[in-house]
C-alpha positions, 0 to 999 in steps of 0.5 A: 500500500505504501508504494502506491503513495505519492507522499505522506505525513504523519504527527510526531510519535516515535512509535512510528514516525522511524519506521514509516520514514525508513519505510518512505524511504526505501519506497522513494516516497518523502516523509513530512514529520511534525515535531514539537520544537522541544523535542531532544535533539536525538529524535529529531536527527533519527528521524532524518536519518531515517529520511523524514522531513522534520517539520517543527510546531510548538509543544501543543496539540493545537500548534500540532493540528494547525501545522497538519493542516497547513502541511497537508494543504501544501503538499497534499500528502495522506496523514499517519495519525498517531493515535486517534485512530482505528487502524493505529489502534488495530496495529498496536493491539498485536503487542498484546496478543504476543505478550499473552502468547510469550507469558499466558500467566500475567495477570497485570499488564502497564502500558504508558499512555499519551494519547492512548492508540497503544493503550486502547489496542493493548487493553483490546488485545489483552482482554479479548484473550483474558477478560479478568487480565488488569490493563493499567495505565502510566501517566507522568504527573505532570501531563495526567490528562488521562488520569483526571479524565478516568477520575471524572468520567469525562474527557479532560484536556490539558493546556500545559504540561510539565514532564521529562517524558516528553512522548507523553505529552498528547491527549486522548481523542474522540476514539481512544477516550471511550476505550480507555474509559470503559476498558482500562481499570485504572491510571498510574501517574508518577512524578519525574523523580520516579521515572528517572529511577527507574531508567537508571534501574533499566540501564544498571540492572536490566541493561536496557536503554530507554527514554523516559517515556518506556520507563514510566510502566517500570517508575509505576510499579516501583513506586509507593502509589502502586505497593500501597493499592490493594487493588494494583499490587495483588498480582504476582505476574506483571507484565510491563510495555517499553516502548520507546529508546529515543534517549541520547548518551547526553541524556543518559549520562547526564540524568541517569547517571548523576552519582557518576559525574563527577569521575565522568568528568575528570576523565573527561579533563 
């Protein structure tokens, strides 16, 4: 289907934003990608590595609709949404049924959340194969849109958000809203402190290199909030999604491995 397209354009998400930019690229096909002009320098220089077209907006979702439109207008391409989406949804949706199939005992499944495609696919997938399966949330403190939605069974949209995880940072839409509504048991938030805990866990222990946005399930599982929950913590087989290693060696040596700066740099002298 790809190779049929004269040229496509898709809002900023790292879960597909390289893939389909190599994609395009192997197809001759130009990639438009919009990306909020705060994001790390390591995502934007993957993505034209990759061969996309960077397009920068503001950090909102309204500069980000607005920049869609006036892209599509001029270069009439097909959008990729990032999310709001049945199609993302369905895609996304797999990763349960392998995760169920790899690990049929789990009895809880975390999965972050921004603008909830990989959540909704995740809890349709999980609970299609076992309906008594938990699906919970991850959501930074500082961008709980999803959780304040859950709490007031309404749609909530945030103006600012304030968090290191920086993929986090979209709403939900009209589609993935009602699934995680009705669907998702509950929300996790943790704050910043938590989430960078818990990439320098996945680094030293796991030996696994993850942007702040991957580390968020593993932040809510260690922290207080979910050990206090009887309802949260009463499983014994957790499975946690990762998705996400758009971090730089910038970044990891310089927020997850703060006890160590001070050899780094007499070495570095």
């Amino acid at each position: 289907m790809i190779s049929k397209l004269h040229s496509y354009f898709f809002p900023k998400l790292v879960a597909i934003m390289l893939p389909l930019s190599l994609a395009a690229q192997l197809r001759g096909i130009p990639a438009f990608v919009v990306i909020p002009n705060t994001a790390p320098k390591c995502k934007v220089a993957n993505v034209r590595r990759y061969g996309g077209h960077v397009i920068f907006c503001e950090p909102t979702m309204q500069s980000r609709e607005e920049t869609a439109i006036r892209v599509l207008q001029e270069i009439g391409a097909v959008l990729v949404p990032s999310s709001n989406d049945v199609r993302i949804i369905s895609g996304q949706g797999t990763l349960s049924l392998e995760f169920l199939d790899q690990a049929p005992k789990l009895e809880t499944l975390i999965v972050p959340i921004s603008g909830g495609g990989l959540l909704s696919g995740v809890v349709i997938g999980a609970k299609s194969k076992n309906p008594a399966i938990q699906v919970l949330g991850a959501e930074p403190k500082g961008g709980d849109d999803a959780a304040q939605s859950k709490a007031c069974g309404r749609l909530v949209s945030l103006s600012h958000t304030n968090t290191i995880a920086d993929g986090l940072r979209a709403s939900m839409g009209d589609i993935t809203w009602p699934i995680v509504r009705d669907l998702v048991d509950d929300i996790i938030t943790v704050d910043d402190g938590e989430i960078l805990e818990a990439m320098r866990y996945n680094y030293e222990v796991l030996k696994v290199a993850v942007e702040p946005s991957a580390a968020i399930g593993l932040a809510a599982v260690l922290s207080d909030n979910f050990k206090k929950n009887s309802r949260w913590n009463c499983s014994q087989n957790i499975g946690i999604v990762i998705s996400g290693g758009e971090c730089g060696f910038r970044c990891s040596m310089g927020i997850t491995f703060t006890d160590y700066q001070d050899v780094i740099f007499l070495e570095g002298s």
